[in-house]
MIPA-818801 format. One line per 5 residues: number of its first residue (from 1); their letters; for each residue z, y, x of N, C-alpha, C, CB. Coordinates in steps of 0.05 Angstrom, whole numbers, plus 5000, padded with zeros to 4 digits. Each point is the difference from the previous one (the first is absolute). Glycine has a CB too. Example, Ala and Ser with C-alpha at 12.3 -4.5 7.8 and 13.67 -1.06 7.14 Angstrom:
! residues 2
1> AS> 5156/4886/5264/5000/5024/4982/5000/5024/5018/5025/4977/4962 ~ 4961/5044/5031/5001/5024/5016/5014/5022/4985/4957/4987/5024
//
This chain:
! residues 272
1> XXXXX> 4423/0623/2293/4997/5024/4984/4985/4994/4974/5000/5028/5042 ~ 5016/4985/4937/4988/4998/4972/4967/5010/5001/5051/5009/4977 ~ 4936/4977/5003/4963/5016/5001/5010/5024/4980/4953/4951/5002 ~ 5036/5067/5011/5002/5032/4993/4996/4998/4968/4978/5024/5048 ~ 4990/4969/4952/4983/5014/4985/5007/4980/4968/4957/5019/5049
6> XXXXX> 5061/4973/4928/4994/4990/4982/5002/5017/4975/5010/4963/5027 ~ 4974/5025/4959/4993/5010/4977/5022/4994/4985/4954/4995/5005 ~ 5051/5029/4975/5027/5007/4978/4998/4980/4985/5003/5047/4997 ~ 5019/4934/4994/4985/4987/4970/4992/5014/4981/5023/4968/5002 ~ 4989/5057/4990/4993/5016/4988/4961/5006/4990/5053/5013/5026
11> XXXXX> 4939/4981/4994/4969/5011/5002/4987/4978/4981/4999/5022/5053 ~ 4982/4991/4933/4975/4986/4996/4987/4991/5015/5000/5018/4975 ~ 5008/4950/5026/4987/4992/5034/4968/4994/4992/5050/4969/5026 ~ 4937/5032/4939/4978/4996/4994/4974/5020/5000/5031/4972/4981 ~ 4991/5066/5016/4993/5017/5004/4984/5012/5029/5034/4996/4963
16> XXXXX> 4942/5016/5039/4986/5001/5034/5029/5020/5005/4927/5002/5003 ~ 5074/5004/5028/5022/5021/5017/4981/5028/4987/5020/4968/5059 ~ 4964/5041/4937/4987/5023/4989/4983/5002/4974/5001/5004/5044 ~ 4999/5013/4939/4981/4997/4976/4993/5034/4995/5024/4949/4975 ~ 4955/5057/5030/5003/5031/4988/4984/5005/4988/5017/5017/5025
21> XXXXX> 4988/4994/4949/4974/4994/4969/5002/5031/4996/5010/4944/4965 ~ 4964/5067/5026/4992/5022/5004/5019/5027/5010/4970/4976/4968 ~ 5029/5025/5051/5018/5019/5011/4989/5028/5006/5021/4963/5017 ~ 4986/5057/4972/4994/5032/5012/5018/5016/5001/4964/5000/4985 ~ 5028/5017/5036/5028/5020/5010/4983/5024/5004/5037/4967/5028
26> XXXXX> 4970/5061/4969/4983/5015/4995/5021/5024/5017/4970/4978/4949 ~ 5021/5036/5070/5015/5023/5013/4981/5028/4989/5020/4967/5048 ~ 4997/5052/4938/4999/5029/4990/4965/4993/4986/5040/5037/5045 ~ 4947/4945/4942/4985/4988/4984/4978/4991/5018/5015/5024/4959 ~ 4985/4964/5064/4983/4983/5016/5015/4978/5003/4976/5032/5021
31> XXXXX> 5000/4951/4973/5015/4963/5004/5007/4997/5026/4969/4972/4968 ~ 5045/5012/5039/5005/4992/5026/5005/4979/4989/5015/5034/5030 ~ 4975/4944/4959/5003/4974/4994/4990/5000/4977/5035/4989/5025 ~ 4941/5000/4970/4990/4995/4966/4981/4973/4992/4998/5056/4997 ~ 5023/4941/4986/4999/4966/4985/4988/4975/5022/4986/5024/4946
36> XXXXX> 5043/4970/5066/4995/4984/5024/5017/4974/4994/4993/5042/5036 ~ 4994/4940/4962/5007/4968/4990/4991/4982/5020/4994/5009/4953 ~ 5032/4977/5056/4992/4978/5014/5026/4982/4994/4966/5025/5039 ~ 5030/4942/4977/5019/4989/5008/5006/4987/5022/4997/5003/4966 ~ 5023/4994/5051/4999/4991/5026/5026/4967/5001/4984/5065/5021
41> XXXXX> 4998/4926/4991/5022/4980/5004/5010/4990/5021/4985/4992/4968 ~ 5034/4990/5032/5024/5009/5025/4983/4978/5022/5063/5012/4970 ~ 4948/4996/5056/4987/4989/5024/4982/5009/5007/5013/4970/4993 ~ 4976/5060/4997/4974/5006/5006/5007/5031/5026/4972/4977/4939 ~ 5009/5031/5072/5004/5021/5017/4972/5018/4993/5032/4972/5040
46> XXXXX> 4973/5047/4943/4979/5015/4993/5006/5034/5016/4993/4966/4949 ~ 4971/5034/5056/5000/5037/5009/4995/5010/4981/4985/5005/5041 ~ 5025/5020/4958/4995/5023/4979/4987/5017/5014/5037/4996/4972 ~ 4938/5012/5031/4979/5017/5011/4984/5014/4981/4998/4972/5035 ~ 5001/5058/4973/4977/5021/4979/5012/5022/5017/4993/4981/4941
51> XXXXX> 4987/5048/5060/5008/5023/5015/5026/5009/4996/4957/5013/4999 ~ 5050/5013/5020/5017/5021/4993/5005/4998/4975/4987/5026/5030 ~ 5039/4977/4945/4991/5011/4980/4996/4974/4978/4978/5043/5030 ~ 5021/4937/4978/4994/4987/4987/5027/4981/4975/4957/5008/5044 ~ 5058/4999/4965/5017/4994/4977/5020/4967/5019/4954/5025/4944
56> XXXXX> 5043/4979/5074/5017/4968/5010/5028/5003/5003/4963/4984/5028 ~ 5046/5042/4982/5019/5006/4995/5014/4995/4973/4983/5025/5034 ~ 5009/4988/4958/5010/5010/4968/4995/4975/4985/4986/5052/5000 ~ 4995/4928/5008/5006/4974/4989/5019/4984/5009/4961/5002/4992 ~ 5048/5001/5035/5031/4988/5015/5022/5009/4983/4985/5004/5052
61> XXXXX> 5009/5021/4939/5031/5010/4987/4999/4994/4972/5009/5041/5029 ~ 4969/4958/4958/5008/4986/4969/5013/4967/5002/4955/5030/4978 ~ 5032/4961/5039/5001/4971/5007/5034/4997/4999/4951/4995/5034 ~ 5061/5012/4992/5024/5011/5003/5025/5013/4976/4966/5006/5040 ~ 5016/5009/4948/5009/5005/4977/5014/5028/5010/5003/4947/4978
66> XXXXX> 4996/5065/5038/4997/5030/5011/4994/5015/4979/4985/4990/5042 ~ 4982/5008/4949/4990/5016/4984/5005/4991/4980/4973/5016/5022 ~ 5018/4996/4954/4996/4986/4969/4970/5005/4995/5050/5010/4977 ~ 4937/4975/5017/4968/5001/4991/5005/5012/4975/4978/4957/5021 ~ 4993/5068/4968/4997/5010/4977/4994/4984/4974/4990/5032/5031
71> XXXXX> 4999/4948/4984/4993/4982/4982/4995/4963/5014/4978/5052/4973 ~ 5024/4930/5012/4998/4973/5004/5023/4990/5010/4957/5005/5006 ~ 5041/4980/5008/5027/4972/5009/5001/4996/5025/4996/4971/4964 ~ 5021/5014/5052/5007/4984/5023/5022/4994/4996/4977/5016/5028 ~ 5017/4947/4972/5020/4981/4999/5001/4987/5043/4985/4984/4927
76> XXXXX> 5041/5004/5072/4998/4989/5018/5021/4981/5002/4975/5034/5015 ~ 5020/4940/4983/5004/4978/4991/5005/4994/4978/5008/4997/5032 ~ 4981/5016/4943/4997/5005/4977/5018/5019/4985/4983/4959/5006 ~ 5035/5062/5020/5009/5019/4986/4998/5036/5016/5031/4953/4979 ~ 4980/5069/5016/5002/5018/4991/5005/5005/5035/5014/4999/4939
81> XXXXX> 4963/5016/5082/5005/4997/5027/5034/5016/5006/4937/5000/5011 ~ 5079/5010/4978/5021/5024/5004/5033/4962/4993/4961/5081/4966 ~ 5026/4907/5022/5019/4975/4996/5005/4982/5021/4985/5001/4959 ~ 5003/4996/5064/5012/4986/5018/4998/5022/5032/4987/4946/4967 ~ 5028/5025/5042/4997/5016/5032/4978/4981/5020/5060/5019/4998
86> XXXXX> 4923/4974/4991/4989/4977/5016/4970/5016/5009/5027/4951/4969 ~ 4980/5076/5020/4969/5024/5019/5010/5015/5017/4971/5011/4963 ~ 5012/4982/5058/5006/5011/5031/4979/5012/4998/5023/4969/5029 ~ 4980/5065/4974/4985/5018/4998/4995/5021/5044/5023/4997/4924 ~ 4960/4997/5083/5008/5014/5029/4979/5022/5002/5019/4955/5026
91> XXXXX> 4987/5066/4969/4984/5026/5000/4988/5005/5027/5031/5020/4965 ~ 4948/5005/5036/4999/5006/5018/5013/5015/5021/4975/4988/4976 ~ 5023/5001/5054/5016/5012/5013/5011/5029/5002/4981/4965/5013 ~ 4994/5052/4981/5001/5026/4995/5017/5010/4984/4962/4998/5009 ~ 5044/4986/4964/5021/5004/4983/5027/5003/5004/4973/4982/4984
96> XXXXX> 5030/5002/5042/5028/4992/4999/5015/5021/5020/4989/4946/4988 ~ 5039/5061/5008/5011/5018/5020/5004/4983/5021/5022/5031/4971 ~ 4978/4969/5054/5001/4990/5022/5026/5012/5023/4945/4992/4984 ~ 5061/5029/4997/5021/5017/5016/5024/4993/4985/4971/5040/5017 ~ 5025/4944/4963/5030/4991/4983/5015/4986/5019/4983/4993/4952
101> XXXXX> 5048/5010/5055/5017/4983/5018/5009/4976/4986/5015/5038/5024 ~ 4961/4940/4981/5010/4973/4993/4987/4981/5020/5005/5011/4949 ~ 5012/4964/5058/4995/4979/5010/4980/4982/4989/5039/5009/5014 ~ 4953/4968/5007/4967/4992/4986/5021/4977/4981/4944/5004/5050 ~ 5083/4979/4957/5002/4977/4979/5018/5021/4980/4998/4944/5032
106> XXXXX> 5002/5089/4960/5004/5002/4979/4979/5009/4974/5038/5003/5031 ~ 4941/4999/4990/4974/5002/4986/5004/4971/4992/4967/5039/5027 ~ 5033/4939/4982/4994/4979/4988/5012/4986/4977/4986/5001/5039 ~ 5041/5017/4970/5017/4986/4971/5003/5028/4979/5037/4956/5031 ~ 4948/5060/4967/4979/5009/4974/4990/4981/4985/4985/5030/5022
111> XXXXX> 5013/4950/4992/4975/4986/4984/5022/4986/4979/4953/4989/5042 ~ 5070/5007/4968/5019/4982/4978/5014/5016/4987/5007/4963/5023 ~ 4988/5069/4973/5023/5010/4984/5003/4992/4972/4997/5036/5027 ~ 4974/4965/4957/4994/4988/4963/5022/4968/5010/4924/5021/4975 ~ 5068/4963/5045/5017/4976/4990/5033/5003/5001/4958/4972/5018
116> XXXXX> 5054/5044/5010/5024/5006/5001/5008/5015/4981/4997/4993/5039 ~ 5000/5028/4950/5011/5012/4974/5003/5039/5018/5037/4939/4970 ~ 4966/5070/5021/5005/5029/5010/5033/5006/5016/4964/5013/4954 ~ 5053/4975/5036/5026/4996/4999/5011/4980/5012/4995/5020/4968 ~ 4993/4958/5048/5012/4982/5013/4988/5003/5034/5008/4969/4950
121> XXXXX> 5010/5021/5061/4988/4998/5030/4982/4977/5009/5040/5021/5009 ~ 4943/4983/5004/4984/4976/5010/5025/4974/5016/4948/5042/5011 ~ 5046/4940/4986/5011/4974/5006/4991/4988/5020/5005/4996/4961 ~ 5008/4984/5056/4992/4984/5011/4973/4979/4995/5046/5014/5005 ~ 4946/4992/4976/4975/4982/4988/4973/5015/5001/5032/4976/4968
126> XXXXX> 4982/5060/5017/4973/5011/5005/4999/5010/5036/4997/5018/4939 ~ 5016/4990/5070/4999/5003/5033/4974/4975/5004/5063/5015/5016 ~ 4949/4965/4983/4985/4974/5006/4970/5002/4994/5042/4973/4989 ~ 4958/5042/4989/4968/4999/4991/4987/5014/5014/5005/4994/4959 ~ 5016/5035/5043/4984/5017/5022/4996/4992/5027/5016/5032/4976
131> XXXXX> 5004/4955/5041/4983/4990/5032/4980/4979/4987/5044/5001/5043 ~ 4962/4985/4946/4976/4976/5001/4973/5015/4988/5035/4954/4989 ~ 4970/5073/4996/4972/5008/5003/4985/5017/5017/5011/4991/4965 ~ 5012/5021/5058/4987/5014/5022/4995/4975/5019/5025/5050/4993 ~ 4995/4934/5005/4980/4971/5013/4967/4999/5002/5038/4974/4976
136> XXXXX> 4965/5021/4997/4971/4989/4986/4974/5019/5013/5027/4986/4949 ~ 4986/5047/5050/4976/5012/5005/5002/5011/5029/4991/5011/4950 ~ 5022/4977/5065/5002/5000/5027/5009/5025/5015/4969/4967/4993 ~ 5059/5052/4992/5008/5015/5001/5028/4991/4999/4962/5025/4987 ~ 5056/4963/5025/5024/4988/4995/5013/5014/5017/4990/4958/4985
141> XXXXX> 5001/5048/5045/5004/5015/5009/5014/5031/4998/4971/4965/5007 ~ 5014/5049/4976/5000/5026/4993/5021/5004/4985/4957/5004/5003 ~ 5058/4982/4987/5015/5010/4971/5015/5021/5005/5005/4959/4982 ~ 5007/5047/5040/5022/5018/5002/4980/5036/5013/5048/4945/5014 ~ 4918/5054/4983/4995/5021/5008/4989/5017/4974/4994/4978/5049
146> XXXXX> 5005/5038/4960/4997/5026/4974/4966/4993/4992/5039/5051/5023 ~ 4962/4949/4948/4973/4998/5000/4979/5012/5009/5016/4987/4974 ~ 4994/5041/5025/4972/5026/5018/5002/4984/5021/5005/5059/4989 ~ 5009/4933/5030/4986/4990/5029/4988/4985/5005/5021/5009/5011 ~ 4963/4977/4969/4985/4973/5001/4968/5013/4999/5040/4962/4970
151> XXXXX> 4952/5016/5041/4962/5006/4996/4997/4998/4969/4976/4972/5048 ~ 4997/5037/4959/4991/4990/4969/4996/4971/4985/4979/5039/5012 ~ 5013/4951/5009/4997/4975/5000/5028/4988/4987/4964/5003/5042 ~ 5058/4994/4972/5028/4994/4995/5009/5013/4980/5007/4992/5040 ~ 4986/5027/4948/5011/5019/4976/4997/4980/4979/4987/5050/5014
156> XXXXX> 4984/4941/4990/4987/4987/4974/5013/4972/4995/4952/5023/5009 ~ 5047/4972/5019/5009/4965/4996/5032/5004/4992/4965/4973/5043 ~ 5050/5045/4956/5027/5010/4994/4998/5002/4969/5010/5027/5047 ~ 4972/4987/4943/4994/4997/4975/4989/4976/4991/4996/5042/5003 ~ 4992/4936/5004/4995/4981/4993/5028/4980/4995/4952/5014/5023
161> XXXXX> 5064/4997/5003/5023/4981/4989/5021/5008/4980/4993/4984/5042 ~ 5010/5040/4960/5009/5011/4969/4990/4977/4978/4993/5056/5014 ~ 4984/4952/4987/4980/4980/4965/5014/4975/5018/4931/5024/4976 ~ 5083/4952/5044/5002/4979/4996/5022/5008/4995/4972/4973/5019 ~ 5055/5034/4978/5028/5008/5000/5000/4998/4972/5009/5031/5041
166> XXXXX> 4968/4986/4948/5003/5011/4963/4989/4973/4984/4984/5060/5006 ~ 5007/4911/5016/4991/4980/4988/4982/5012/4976/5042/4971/5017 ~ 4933/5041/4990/4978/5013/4989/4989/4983/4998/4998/5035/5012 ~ 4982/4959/4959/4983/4977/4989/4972/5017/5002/5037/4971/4964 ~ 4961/5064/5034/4976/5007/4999/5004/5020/5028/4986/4994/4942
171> XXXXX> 4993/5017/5078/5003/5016/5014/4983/5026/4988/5012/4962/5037 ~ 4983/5055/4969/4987/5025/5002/5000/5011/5027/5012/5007/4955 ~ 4975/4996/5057/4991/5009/5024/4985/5029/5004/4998/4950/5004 ~ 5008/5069/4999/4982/5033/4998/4993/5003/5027/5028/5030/4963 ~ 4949/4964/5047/4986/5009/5027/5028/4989/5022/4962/5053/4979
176> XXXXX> 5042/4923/5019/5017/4984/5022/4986/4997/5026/5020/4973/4964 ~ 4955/5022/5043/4986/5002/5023/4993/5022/5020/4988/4970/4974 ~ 5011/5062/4999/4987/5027/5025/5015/4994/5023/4992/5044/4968 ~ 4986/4970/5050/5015/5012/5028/5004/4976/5003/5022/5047/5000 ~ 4985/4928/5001/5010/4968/5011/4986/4998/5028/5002/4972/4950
181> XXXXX> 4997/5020/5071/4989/4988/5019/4992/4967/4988/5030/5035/5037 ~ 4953/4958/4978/4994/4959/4991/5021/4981/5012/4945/5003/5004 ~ 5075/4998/5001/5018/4983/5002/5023/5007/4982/4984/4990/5044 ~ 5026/5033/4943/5006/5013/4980/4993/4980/4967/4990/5049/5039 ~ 4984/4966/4971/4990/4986/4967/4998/4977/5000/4975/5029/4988
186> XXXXX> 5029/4950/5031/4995/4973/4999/5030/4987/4997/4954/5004/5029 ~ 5062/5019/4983/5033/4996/4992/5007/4991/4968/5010/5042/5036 ~ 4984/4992/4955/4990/4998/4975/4997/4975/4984/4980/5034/5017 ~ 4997/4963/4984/4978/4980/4984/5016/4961/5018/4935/5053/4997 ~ 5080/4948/5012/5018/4979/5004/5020/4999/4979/4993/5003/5047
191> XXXXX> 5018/5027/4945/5018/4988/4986/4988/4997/4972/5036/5019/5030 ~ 4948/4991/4970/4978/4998/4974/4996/4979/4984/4979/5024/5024 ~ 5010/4961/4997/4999/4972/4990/5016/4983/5001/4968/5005/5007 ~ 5055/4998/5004/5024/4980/4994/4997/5010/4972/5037/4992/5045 ~ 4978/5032/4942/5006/5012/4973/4972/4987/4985/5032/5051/5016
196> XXXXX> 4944/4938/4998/4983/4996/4972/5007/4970/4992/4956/5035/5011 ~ 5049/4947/5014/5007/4969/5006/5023/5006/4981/4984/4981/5055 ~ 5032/5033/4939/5031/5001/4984/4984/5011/4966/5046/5021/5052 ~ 4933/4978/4941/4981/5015/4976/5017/5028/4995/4980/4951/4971 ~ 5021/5063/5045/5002/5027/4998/4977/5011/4989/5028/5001/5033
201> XXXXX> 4974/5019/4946/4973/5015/4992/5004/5023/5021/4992/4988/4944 ~ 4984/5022/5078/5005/5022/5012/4968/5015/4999/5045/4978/5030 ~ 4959/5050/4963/4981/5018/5006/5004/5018/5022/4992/4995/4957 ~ 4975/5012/5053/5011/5018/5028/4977/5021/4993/5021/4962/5046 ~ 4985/5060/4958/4978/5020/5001/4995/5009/5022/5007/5011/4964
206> XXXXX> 4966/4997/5038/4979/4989/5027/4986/5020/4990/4997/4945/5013 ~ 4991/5076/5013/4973/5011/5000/4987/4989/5018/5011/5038/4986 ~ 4992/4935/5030/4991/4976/5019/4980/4989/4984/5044/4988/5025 ~ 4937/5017/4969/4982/4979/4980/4987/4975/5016/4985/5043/4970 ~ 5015/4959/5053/4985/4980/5020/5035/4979/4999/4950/5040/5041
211> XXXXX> 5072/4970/4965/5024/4982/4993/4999/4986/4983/5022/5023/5012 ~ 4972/4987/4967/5006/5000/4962/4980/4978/5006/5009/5055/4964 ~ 4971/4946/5044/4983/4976/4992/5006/4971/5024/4957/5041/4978 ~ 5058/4972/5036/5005/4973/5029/5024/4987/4982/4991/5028/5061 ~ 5032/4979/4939/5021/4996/4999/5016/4997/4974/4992/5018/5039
216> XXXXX> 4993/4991/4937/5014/4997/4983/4989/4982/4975/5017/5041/5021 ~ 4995/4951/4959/4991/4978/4980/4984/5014/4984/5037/4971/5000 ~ 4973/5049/4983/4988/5009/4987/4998/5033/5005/5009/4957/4974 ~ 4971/5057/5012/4994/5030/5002/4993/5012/4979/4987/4994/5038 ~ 5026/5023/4955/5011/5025/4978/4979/5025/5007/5062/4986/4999
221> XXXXX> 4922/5015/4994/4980/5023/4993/5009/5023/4984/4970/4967/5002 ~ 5036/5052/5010/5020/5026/4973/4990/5026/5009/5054/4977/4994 ~ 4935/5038/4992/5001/5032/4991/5001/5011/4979/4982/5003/5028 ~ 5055/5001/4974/5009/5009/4971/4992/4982/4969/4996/5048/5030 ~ 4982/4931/4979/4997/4976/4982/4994/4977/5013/4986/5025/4969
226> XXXXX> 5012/4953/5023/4992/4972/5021/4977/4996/4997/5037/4976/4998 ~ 4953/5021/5028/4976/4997/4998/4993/4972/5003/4996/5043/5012 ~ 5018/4941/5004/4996/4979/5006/5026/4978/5002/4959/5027/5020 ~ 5034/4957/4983/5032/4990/5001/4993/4958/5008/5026/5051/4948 ~ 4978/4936/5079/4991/4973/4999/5003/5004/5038/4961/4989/4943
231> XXXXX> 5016/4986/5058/5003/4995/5040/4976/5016/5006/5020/4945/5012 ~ 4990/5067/5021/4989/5005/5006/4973/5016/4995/5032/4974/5010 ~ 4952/5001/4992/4968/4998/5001/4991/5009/4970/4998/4957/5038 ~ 5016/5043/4942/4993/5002/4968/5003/5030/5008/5019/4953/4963 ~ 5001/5058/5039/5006/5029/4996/4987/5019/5018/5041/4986/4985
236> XXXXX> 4951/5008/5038/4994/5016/5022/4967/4997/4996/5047/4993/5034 ~ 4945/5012/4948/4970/4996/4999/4982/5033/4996/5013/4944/4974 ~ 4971/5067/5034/4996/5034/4993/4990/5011/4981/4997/5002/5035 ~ 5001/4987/4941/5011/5009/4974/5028/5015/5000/4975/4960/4983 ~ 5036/5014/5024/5027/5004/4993/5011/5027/5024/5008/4939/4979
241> XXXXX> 4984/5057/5037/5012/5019/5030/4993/5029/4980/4982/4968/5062 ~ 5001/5036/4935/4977/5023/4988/5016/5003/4979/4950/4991/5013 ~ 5063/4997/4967/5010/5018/4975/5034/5006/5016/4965/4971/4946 ~ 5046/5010/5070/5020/5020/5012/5004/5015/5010/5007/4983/4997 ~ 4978/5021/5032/5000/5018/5020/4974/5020/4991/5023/4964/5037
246> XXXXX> 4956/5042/4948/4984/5019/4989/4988/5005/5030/5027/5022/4952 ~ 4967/5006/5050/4981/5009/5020/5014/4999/5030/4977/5031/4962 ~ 5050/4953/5035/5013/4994/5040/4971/4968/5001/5090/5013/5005 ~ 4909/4979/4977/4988/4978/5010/4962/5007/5015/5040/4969/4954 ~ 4957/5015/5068/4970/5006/5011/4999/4972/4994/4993/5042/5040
251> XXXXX> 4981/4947/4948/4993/4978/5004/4977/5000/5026/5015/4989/4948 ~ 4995/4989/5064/4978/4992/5029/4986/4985/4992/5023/5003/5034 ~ 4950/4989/4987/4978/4983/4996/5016/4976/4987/4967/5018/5041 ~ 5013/4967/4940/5011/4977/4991/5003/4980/5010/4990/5014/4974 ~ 5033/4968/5022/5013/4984/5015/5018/5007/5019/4968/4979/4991
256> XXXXX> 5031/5056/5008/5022/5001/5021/5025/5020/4996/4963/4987/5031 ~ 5035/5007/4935/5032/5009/4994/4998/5028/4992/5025/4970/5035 ~ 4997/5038/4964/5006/5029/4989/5019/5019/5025/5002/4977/4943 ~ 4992/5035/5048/5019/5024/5020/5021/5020/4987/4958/5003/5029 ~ 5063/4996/4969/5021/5018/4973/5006/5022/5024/5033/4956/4958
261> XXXXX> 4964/5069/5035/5005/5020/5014/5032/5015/4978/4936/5004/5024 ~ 5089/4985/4977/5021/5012/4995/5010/5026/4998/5000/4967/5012 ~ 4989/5060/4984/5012/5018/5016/5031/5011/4990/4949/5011/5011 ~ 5056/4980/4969/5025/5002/4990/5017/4988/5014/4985/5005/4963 ~ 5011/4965/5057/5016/4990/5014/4994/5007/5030/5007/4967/4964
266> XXXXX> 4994/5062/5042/4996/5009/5028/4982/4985/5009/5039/5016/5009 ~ 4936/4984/4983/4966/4988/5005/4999/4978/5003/4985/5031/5020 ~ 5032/4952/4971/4999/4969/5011/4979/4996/4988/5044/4981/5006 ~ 4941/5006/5013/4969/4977/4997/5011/4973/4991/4968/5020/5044 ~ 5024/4966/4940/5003/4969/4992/4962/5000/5001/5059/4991/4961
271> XX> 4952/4978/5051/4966/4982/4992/5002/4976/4995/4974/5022/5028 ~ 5020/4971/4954/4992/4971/4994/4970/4991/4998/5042/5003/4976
//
């Protein structure tokens, strides 16, 4: 089997997979994203963490190229995110209709419609891409069942193989873990890191902050601006907790971390 995942010649292979230079998006005149600059480069697995509200969403969809920012840029591989098909965008579950009548490998060959064209039929080649990517995420099984009948768990990894089908160079990930059980998320985070071993740029958004700091490379600090942005241990410091999370945060005796009281995310407690 061919390797899924190659890069277009087309691409600025010098360009990072992400660039976003001052970006703001403003709903009925409140920011929901204001002047947010970073760059990410490929092979990395970053969390995007900050409360309810905080704009991660709405930074998945400019990225994507969903939204249009009011102001500033996002390149991705040095162009215009709406110009290729190499962003695998996987919303939250909540989003998605679940009662739509479709099979799980036609969810997956979604992921190739930008390469097949609107007007042609999938082929013997893209089929191919699709089992070898329910292969991959250990759903090969399933193809012929309706997607509502799957766990959650299997929904996701169904969507994961979509993004290998669409031979995706960047992922976007919107709260891929809620509700998961730990063999779920470890499903997950298998296929994770193959896609980072292949330098996939992938982001996941996480209200898991104790995850965010186990499991992932880097961590994205955001409310509605960035607050932080590097590993782990740089960002998660309580300065920084304190200008995102405001009065959810309790600080405990010292040396023994913080306590984020969420209530926007149905009371979830994080501690680091």
């Amino acid at each position: 089997m061919a390797q899924l995942l190659t890069r277009p010649p087309s691409h600025d292979v010098s360009a990072p997979p992400i660039q976003v230079e001052s970006v703001s998006l403003c709903y009925n005149g409140v920011f929901a994203l204001r002047d947010i600059t970073f760059s990410l480069p490929s092979g990395q697995l970053v969390a995007v963490v900050g409360p309810n509200g905080a704009g991660k969403t709405t930074l998945f969809r400019v990225i994507a190229g969903i939204l249009r920012p009011d102001a500033g840029l996002v390149h991705v591989y040095g162009h215009g995110p709406g110009g290729h098909v190499c962003i695998a965008y996987v919303p939250q579950r909540r989003q998605v209709d679940w009662s739509f009548p479709v099979t799980v490998k036609e969810v997956v060959m979604m992921g190739r419609i930008r390469k097949i064209g609107l007007f042609r039929r999938p082929d013997r080649r893209d089929w191919a891409f699709v089992h070898h990517a329910l292969e991959r995420v250990g759903v090969d099984d399933l193809g012929n069942q309706q997607i509502g009948e799957l766990s959650g768990g299997q929904q996701q990894r169904v969507f994961l193989a979509q993004a290998l089908a669409q031979e995706a160079e960047v992922v976007l990930l919107d709260e891929p873990l809620t509700g998961l059980d730990m063999p779920s998320q470890e499903a997950i985070f298998a296929t994770l890191d193959e896609l980072k071993r292949e330098d996939v740029a992938i982001m996941v958004a996480t209200h898991d902050l104790n995850l965010a700091a186990e499991r992932f490379d880097q961590v994205m600090l955001l409310n509605r601006r960035l607050i932080a942005f590097g590993i782990p241990e740089d960002v998660f410091t309580r300065s920084s907790l304190l200008e995102a999370y405001g009065g959810y945060v309790h600080l405990l005796p010292e040396g023994d971390g913080v306590l984020i009281a969420d209530t926007c995310c149905e009371c979830e407690e994080e501690y680091l």
